[in-house]
C-alpha beads as a LAMMPS data file, in Angstrom:
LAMMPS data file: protein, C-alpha beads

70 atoms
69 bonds

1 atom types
1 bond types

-500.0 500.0 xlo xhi
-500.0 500.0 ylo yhi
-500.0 500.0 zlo zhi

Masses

1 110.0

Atoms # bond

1 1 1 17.806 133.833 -400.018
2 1 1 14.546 131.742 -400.160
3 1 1 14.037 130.433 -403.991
4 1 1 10.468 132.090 -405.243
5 1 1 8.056 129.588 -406.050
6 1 1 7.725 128.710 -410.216
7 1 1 3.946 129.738 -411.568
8 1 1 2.776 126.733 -412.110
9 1 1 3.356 126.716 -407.524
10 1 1 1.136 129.632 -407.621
11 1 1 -1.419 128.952 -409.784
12 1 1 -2.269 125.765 -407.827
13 1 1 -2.024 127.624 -404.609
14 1 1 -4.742 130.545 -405.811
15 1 1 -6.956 127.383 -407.169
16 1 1 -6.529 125.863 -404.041
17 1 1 -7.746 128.676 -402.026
18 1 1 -10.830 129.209 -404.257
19 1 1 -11.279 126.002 -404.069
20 1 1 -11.704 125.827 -400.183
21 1 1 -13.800 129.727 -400.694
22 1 1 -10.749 131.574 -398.592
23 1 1 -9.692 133.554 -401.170
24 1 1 -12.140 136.572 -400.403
25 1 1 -11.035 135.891 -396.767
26 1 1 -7.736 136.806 -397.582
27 1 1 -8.365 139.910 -400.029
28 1 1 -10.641 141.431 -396.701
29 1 1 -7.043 140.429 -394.531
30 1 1 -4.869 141.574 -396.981
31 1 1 -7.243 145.125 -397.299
32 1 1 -7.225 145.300 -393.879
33 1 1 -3.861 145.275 -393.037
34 1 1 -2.869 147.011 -395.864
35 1 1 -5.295 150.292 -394.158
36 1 1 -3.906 149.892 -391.053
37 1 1 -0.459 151.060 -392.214
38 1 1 -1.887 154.039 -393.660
39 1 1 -2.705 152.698 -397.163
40 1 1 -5.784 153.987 -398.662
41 1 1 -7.342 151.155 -400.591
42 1 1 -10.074 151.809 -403.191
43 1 1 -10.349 149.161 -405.114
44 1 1 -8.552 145.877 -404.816
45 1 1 -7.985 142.748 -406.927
46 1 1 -6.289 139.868 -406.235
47 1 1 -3.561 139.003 -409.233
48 1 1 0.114 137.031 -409.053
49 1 1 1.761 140.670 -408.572
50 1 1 4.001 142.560 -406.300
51 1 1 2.768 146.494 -405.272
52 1 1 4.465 148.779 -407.094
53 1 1 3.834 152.714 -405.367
54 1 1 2.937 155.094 -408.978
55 1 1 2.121 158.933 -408.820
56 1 1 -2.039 159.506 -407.813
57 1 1 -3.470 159.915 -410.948
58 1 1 -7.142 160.810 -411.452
59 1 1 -9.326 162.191 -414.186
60 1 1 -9.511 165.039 -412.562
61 1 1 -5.212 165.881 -412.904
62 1 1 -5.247 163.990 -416.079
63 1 1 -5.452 166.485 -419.419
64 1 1 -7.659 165.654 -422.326
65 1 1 -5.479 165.134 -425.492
66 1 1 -5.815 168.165 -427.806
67 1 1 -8.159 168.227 -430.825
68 1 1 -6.644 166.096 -433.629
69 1 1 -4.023 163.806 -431.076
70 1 1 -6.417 161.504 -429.591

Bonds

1 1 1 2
2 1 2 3
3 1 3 4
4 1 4 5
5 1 5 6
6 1 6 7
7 1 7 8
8 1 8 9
9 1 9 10
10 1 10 11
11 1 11 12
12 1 12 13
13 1 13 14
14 1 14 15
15 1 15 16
16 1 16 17
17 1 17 18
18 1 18 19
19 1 19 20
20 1 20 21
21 1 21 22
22 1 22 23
23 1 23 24
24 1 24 25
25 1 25 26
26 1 26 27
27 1 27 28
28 1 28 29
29 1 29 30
30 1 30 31
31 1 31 32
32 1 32 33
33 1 33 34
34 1 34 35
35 1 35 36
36 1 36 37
37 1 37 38
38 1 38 39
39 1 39 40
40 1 40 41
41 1 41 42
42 1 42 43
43 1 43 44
44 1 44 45
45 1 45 46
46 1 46 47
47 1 47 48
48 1 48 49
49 1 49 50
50 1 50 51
51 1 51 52
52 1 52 53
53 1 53 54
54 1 54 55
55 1 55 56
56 1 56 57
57 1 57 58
58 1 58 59
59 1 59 60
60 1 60 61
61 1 61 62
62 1 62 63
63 1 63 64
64 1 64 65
65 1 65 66
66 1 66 67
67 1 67 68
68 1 68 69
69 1 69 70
């Protein structure tokens, strides 16, 4: 098993990429990629995460709290 680089590895990495302006460049990649597997990106942002799948939630399925709970 390959060790996972520390934070401080990562941090200089992202800097490094804004740095040389190719960090948009990879967010379009990454998007594109990502749509061509049959994931439907909205929205994206580019944070030291990994992609966790959740349940499709929108305001529309969400309920509004009842009166006196909010």
């Amino acid at each position: 098993m390959k060790p996972v680089p520390d934070e401080s590895t990562i941090c200089r990495f992202r800097q490094r990429l804004i740095d040389c302006g190719l960090h948009e460049q990879l967010l379009i990649c990454s998007t594109f990629n990502s749509e061509a597997r049959g994931y439907i990106v909205k929205r994206t942002t580019l944070v030291d995460a990994t992609l966790i799948p959740i349940q499709p939630q929108t305001a529309r399925t969400r309920k509004p709290p009842a009166p006196g709970q909010a």
